[in-house]
Each structure stands twice: as C-alpha cells, then as structure tokens.
C-alpha positions as CSV (number, residue, x, y, z in Angstrom):
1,X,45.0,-78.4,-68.7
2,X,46.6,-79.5,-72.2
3,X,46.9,-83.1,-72.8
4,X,49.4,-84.5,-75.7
5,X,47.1,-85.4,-78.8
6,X,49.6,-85.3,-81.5
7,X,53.1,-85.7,-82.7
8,X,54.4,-84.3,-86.0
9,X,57.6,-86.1,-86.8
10,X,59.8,-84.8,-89.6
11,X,61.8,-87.0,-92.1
12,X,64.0,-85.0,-93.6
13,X,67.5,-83.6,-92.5
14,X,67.6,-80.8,-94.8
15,X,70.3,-79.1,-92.7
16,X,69.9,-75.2,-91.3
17,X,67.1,-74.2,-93.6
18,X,64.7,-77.2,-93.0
19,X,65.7,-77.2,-88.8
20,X,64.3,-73.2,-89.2
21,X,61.2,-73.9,-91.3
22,X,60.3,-76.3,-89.0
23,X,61.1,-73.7,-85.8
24,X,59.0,-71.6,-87.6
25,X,56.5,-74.1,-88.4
26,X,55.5,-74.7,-85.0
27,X,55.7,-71.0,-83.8
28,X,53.1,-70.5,-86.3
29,X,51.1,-73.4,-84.9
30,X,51.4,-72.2,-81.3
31,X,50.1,-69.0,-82.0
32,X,47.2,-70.1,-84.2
33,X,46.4,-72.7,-81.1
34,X,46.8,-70.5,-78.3
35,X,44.5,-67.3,-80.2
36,X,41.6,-69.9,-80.4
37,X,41.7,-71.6,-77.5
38,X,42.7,-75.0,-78.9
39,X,45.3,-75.9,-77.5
40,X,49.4,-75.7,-77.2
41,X,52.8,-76.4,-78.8
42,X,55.5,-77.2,-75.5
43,X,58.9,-76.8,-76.4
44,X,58.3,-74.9,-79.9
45,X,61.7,-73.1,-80.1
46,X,63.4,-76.1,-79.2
47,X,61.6,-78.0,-82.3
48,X,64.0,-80.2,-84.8
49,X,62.7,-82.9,-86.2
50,X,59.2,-83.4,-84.4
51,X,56.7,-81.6,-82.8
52,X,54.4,-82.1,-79.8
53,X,51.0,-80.6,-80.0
54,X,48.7,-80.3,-76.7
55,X,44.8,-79.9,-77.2
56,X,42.7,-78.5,-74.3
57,X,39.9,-80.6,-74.4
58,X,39.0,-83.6,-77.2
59,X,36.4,-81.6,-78.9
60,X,39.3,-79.6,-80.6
61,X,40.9,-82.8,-81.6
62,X,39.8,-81.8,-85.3
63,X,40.1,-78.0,-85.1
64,X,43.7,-78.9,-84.4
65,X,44.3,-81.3,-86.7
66,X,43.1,-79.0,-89.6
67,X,45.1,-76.1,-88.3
68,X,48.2,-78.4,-88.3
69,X,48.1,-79.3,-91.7
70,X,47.3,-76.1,-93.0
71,X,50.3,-74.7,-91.2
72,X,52.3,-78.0,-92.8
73,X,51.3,-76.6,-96.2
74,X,51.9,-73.0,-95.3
75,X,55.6,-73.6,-94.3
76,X,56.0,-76.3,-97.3
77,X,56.5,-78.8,-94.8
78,X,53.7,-81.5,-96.3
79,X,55.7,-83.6,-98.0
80,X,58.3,-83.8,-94.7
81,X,56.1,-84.4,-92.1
82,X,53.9,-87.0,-90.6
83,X,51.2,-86.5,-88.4
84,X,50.8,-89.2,-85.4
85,X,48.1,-89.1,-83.1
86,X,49.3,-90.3,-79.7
C-alpha cells in the first residue's frame, strides 16, 4: 500500500517544452521507484505542474527523496521545482 509522502510542485510555465520535461521527469521517477521497491508516481502522464510521489513504507522516505532530486537535476528541473513533504 503506497501512501502520499511528497509533492513536487513546479513554478514555471515554460510552455510545451517545460510541460514534457516535466512528463518525462516523473516517468523517469516512476520507473526508478517502482524497480526498487520504493514506492510510486500516480498520475505520471497526466503530470503539468506538480507531481505526487507515493512511498511504500516510511523507511524509504529518504531513498525517495534522494532519487527525486537526482531525477530533478537529471531532467534540469532543479531550479523549477520544489519539493513539499505532505
């Protein structure tokens, strides 16, 4: 069972190309979850401007935070995004 752990929310409105990097973004991030076990990303190919990340249990907490900010820098999306824990 997932549970909602973060929220990545996305400031800017960089038209088509931004709205794809982030799509891609968290594609990215719900493959590297689900491979390890970590956890999940509902709704990534509706993602716009933020994105919902599930863990499965609260040890992962960090694991997931670190594989969320590497795929942030990956997709260039540091300097966009902001990471809320919910």
């Amino acid at each position: 069972m997932f549970k909602p752990a973060y929220l990545v929310q996305f400031s800017s409105d960089g038209g088509l190309d931004f709205t794809n990097r982030v799509r891609n973004f968290a594609e990215d991030l719900f493959r590297t979850l689900r491979a390890k076990g970590l956890g999940d990303v509902p709704n990534e190919a509706a993602a716009t401007d933020k994105v919902q990340v599930s863990v499965s249990a609260a040890r992962h907490l960090g694991a997931v935070l670190k594989a969320i900010k590497l795929q942030l820098r990956k997709h260039n999306l540091a300097a966009h995004g902001e990471i809320v824990r919910l």
